[in-house]
C-alpha positions in Angstrom: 86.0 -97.9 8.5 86.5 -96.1 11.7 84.7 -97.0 15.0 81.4 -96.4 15.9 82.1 -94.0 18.3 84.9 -91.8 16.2 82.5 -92.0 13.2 80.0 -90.0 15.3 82.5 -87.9 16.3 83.4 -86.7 12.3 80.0 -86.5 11.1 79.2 -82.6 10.8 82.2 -81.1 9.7 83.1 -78.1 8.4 82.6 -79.1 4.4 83.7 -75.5 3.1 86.8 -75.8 4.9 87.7 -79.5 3.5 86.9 -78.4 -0.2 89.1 -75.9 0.4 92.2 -77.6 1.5 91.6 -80.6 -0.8 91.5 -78.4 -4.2 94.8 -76.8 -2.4 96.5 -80.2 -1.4 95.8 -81.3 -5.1 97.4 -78.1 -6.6 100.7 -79.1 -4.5 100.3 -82.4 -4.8 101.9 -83.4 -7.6 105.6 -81.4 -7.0 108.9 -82.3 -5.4 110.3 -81.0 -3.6 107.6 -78.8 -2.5 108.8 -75.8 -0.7 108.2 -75.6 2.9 106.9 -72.2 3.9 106.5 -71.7 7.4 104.2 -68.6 8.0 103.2 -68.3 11.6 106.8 -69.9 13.2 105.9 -67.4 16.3 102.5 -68.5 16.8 103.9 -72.3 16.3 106.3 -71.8 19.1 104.4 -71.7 22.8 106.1 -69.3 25.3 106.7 -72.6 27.3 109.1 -73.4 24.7 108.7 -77.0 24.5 107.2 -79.7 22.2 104.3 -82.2 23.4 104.6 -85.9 21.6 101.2 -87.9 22.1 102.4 -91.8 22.0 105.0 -93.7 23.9 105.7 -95.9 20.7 109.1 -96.0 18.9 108.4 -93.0 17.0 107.0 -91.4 19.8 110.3 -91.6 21.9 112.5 -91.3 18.8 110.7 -88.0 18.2 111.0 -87.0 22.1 114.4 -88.1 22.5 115.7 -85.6 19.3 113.8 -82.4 21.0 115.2 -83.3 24.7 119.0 -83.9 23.0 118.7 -80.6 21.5 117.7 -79.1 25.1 114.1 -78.8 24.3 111.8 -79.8 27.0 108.8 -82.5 25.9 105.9 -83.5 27.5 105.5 -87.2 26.3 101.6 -88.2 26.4 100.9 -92.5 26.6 97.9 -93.8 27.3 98.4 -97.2 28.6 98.1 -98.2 31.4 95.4 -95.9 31.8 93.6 -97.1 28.6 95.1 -100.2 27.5 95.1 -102.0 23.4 94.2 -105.0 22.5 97.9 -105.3 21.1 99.9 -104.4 24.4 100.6 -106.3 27.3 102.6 -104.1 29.4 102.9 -100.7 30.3 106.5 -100.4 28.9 107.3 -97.6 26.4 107.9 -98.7 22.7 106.7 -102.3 23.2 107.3 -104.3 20.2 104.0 -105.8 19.6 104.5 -108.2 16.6 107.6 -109.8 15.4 111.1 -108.9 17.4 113.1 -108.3 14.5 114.2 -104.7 13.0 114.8 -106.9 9.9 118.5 -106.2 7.4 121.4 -105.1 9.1 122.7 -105.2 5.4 124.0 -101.5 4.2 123.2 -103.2 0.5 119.5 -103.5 1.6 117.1 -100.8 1.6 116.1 -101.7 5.6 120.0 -102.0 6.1 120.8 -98.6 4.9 118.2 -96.5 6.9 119.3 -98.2 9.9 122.9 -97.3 9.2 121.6 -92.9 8.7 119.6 -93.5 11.7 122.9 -94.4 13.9 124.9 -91.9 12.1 122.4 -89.1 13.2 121.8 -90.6 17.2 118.8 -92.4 17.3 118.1 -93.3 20.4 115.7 -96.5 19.2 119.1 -98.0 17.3 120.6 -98.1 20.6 118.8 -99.3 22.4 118.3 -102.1 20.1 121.9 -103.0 19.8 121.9 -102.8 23.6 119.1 -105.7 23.3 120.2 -107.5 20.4 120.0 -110.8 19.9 121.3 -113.6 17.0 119.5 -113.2 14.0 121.6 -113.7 11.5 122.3 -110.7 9.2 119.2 -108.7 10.5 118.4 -107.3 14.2 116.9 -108.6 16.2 116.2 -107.8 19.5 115.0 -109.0 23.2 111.5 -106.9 23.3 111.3 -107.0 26.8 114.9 -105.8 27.5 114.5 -103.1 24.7 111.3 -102.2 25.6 113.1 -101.5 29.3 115.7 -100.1 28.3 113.7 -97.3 26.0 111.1 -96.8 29.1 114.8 -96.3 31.0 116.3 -93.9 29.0 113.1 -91.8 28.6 112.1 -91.1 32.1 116.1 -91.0 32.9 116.3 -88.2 30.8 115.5 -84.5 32.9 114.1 -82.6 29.8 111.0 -85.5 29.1 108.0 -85.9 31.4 106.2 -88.6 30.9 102.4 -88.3 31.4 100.1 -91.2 31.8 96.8 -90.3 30.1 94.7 -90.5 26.9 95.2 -87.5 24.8 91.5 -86.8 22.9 92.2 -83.5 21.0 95.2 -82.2 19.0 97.9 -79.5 21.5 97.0 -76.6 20.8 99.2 -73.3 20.3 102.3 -75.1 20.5 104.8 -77.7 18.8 103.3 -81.2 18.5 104.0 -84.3 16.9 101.4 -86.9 16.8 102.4 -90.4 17.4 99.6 -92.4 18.4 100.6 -96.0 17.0 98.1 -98.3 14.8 95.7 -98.6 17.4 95.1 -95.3 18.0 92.2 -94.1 20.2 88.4 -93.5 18.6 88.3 -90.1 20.0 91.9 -89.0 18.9 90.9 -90.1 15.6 88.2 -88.0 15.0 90.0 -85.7 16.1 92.5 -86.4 13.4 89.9 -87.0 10.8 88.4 -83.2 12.0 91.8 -82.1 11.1 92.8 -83.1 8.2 89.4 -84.1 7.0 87.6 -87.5 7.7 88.4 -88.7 3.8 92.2 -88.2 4.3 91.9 -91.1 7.0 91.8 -95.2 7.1 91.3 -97.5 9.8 92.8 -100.6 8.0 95.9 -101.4 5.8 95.3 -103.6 2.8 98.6 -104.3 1.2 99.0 -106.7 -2.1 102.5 -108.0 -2.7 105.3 -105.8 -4.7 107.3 -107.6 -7.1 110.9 -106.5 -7.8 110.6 -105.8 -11.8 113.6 -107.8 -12.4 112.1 -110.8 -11.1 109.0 -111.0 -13.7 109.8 -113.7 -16.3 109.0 -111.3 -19.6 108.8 -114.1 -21.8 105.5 -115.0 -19.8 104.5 -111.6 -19.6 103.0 -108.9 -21.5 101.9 -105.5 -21.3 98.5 -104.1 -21.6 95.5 -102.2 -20.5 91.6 -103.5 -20.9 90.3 -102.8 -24.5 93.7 -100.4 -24.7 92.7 -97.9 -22.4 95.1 -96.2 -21.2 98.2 -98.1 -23.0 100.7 -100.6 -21.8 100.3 -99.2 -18.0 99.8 -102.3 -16.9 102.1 -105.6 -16.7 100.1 -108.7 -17.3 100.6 -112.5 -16.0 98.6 -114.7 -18.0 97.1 -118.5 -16.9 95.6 -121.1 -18.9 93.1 -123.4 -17.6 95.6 -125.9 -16.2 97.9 -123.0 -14.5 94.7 -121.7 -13.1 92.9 -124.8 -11.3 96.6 -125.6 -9.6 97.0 -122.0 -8.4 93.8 -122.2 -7.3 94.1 -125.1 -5.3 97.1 -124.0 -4.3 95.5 -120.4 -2.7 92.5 -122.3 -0.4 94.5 -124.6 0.8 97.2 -122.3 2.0 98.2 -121.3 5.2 97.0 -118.5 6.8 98.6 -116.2 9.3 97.0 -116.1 12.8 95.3 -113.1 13.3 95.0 -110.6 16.3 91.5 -110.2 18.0 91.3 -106.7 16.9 92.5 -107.8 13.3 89.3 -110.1 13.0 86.4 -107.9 12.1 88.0 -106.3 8.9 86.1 -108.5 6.2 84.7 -105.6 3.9 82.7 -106.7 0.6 84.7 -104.2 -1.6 88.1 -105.9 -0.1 88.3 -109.1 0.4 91.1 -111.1 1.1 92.1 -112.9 -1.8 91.8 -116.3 -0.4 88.8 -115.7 0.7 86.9 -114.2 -2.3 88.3 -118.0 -3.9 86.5 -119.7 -1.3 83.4 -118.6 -2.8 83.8 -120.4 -5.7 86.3 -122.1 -8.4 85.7 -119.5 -10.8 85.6 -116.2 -8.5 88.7 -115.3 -9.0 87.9 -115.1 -12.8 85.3 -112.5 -12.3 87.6 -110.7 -9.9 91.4 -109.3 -9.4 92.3 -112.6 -12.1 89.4 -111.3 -14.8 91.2 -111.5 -18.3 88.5 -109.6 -20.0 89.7 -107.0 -22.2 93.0 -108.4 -22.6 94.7 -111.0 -25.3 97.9 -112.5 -24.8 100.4 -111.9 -27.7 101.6 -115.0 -27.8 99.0 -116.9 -28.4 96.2 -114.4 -30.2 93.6 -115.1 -27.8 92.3 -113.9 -24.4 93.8 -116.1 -21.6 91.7 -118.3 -18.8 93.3 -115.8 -16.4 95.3 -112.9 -15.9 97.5 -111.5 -13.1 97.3 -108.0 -13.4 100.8 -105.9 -12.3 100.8 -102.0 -11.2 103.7 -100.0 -11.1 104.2 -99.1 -7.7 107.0 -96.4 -7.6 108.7 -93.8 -9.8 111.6 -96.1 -11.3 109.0 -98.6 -12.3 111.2 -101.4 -10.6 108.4 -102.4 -8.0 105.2 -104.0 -9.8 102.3 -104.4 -7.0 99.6 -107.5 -7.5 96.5 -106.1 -8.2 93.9 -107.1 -6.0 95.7 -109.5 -4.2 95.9 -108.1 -0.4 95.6 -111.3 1.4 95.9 -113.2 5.3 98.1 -115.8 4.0 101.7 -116.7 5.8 104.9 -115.2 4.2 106.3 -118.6 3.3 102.9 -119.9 1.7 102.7 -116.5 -0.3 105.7 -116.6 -2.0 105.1 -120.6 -2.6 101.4 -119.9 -4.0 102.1 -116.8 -5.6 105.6 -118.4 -7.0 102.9 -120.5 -9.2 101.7 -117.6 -11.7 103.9 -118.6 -14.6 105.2 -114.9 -14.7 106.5 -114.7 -11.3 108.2 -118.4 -11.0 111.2 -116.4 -10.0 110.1 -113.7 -8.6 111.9 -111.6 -5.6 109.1 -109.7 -3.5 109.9 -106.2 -2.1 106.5 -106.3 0.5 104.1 -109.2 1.0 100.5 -108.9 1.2 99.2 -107.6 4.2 95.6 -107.2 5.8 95.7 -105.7 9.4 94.1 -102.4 11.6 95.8 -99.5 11.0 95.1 -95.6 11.3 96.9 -93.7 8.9 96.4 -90.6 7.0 96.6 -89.8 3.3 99.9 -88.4 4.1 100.5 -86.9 0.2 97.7 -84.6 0.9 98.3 -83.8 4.8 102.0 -83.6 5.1 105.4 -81.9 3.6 108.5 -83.8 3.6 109.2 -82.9 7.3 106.7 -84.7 8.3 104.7 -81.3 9.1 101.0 -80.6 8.2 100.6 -78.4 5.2 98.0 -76.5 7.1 99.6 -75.8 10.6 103.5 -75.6 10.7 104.0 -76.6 14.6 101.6 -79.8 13.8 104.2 -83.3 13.3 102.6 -86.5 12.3 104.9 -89.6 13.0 105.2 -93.8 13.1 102.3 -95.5 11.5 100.0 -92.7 11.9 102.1 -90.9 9.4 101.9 -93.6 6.6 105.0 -95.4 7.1 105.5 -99.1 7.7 107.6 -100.9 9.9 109.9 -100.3 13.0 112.9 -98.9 11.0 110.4 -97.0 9.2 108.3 -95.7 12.0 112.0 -94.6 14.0 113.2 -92.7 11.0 109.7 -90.3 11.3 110.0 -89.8 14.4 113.7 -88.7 13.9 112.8 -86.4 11.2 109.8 -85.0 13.3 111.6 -84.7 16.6 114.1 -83.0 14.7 111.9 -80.4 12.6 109.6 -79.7 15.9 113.1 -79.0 17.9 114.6 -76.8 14.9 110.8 -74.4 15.6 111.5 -74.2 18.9 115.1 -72.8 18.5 113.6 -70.5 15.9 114.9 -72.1 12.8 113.7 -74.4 10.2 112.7 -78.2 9.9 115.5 -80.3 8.4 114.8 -81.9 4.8 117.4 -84.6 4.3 118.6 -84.9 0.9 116.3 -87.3 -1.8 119.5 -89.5 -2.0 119.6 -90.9 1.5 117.3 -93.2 3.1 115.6 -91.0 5.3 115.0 -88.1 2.7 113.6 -90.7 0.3 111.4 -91.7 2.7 110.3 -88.8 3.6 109.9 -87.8 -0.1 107.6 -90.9 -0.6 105.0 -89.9 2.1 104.9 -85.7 1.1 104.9 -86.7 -2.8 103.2 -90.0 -3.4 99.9 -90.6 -5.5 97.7 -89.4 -3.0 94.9 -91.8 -5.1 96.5 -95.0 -4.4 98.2 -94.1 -1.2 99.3 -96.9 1.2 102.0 -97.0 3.8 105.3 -98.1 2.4 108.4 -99.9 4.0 111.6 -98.2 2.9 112.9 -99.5 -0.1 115.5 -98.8 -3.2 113.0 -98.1 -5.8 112.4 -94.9 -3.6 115.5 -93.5 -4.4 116.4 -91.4 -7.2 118.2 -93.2 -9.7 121.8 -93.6 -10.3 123.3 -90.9 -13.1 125.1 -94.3 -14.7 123.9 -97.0 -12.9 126.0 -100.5 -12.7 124.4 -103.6 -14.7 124.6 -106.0 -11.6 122.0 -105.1 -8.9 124.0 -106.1 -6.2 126.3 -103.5 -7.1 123.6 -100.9 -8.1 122.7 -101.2 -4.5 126.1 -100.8 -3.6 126.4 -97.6 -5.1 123.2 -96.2 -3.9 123.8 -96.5 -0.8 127.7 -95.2 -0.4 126.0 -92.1 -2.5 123.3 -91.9 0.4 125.6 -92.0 3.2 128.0 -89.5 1.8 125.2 -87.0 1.1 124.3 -87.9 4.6 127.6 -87.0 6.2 128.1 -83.9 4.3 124.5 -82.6 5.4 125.5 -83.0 8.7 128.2 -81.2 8.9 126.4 -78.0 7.7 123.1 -78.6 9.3 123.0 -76.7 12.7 120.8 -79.3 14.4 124.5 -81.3 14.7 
């Protein structure tokens, strides 16, 4: 829920309006790729001729850094030190609040392969992260105060940025913007998002269950059902007897949970509870909750199980299953250890873990196109975390796009859309075209790719062979986009 003070802020708004754009944003909602039509270009583009970026995070600067290399002046709003998060503890520019690692530098992982478009195309946060790396294996890691340095360098180094040191409470105005405000972003910039876009079309915390790689699932111990066969086999189903049950749940409340930010420590809602924590409530909870196997019988046996595990299909190639109704605080380890105890997923390989922490986001599938533009004003970017992404990588590659798109309206052409078979046009495919019902932020991954014409048997070399497709369709819209 938001804050106090940003929930006053979105109380009386303009209902006609919102019906309006929500029966439109359902009409379009459901297409890809949906065709971007820019209308007002002229009144998008300011007779200043430049592009102002509100947030000094790594999208923020990503996005900045695209506009300025293409010789468009920015005028980059942060608000810390001025107004200082919970989160930060300097005044740098794209401080790295949580863990200092960028994750796979593998080309044959998902988080690999967008980091390898992202160099191809001059990111300026890749960079500067290789400029800071240290060992880590085969992912990136980095020193986050000599990144953070170096990006807070580069950015005031650079003659067409000015940096600006204050809070930004309203959305520019008659000119190119791209909002970037970060997770924590400020009560009265929210509302003034939620005024936008309309308050329903924004959250102010991230629940995440764990996505299972469909491969994984042991079959034999699964089956696939609905409750009382409504609405067919849509879901996959993980089934416990009594004894499976009482270990996994002493296995859940005694496990480890993550430590938790001060600003992460009031979001306990009723209707979504961590999973550990509705168990604490009792032995049987869990029974009456996400693990209820009403409805259901188990094939093998005849008879309705103690318990059930109930999997959704969480993208278009059905090869990512999410737990239902098992968002949770635990520690990465423990989850996969506790989790690893459902008979069904004794082997299973988990694309996300569960997740529980404050985020500001929009419903991107009913706010944005695939450039990361607003449906409803084409000068109007949303980018990083704000934008429903998730992750550094992640958050780097929208503010790429955006940066890019905002500079292309400037110059008096059109926003780039990168082809569905790379990692950045999958990506942004996921956040224009998702179910805009069960929207959450997403971490790139391969089951957001189309899939392969004639696919190889071995998933290693499935992976292989998406991602040498996505880098030559990369390289050959590059050569004939004019933003290179």
């Amino acid at each position: 829920m938001p804050p106090e003070d940003a929930r006053e802020a979105i109380t009386h708004r303009r209902r006609d309006r919102q019906s309006h754009q929500h029966a439109k944003r359902a009409r379009s909602s459901r297409h890809w790729p949906r065709p971007i039509v820019l209308t007002n270009i002229d009144a998008m583009v300011s007779s200043t001729g430049r592009v102002v970026v509100v947030g000094g995070g790594l999208a923020g600067c990503e996005a900045a850094w695209q506009c300025a290399a293409r010789g468009v002046p920015v005028v980059l709003h942060e608000m810390r030190p001025t107004r200082t998060t919970p989160a930060h503890r300097t005044d740098r520019l794209a401080e790295l609040v949580c863990s200092n690692s960028f994750k796979s530098e593998n080309e044959t992982n998902a988080h690999g392969l967008l980091k390898a478009e992202l160099r191809r195309v001059g990111s300026l946060i890749m960079e500067c992260a290789e400029n800071a790396r240290l060992p880590a294996g085969a992912a990136l890691g980095v020193d986050r105060d000599g990144f953070a340095a170096e990006v807070t360098r580069r950015i005031y180094g650079h003659p067409l940025i000015t940096v600006v040191r204050d809070e930004a409470t309203a959305i520019p105005a008659d000119e190119p913007a791209i909002l970037a405000p970060g997770p924590l972003c400020s009560p009265a910039l929210a509302a003034a998002i939620a005024d936008f876009t309309g308050a329903d079309n924004l959250a102010f915390f991230d629940a995440i269950s764990p996505v299972v790689e469909a491969g994984s699932i042991d079959w034999d111990r699964a089956f696939r059902a609905s409750r009382y066969g409504k609405g067919g086999e849509d879901y996959v189903n993980c089934p416990l007897d009594r004894a499976e049950y009482e270990a996994f749940y002493d296995a859940l409340v005694g496990a480890g949970r993550a430590e938790l930010h001060d600003f992460d420590r009031d979001l306990l809602f009723e209707g979504c509870l961590p999973v550990e924590e509705l168990a604490r409530r009792g032995r049987d909870t869990l029974r009456f909750g996400p693990m209820k196997p009403v409805g259901l019988k188990d094939p093998r046996t005849g008879h309705r199980p103690w318990a059930v595990v109930q999997l959704r299909q969480d993208n278009l190639a059905a090869s990512h299953w999410s737990m239902v109704g098992f968002q949770n605080r635990l520690t990465w380890p423990e989850q996969r250890r506790v989790f690893r105890m459902i008979p069904a997923l004794a082997h299973s390989e988990f694309v996300n873990l569960g997740t529980m922490h404050r985020n500001t986001y929009i419903n991107a599938p009913r706010v944005l196109l695939p450039t990361f533009q607003t449906q409803a004003r084409a000068g109007l970017f949303f980018a990083g975390q704000v934008s429903g992404v998730e992750g550094y990588t992640e958050a780097t590659a929208s503010g790429l796009v955006a940066g890019l798109g905002a500079a292309a309206l400037v110059r008096g052409g059109s926003p780039p859309v990168f082809p569905p078979e790379t990692a950045l046009g999958a990506l942004s495919r996921y956040v224009a075209a998702a179910d805009a019902a069960t929207y959450q932020p997403t971490n790139i991954a391969f089951g957001l790719f189309p899939p392969l014409p004639d696919p190889p048997r071995a998933k290693h070399d499935r992976r292989r062979a998406t991602a040498g497709r996505a880098l030559s369709a990369l390289g050959t819209y590059i050569r004939e986009c004019p933003l290179w």
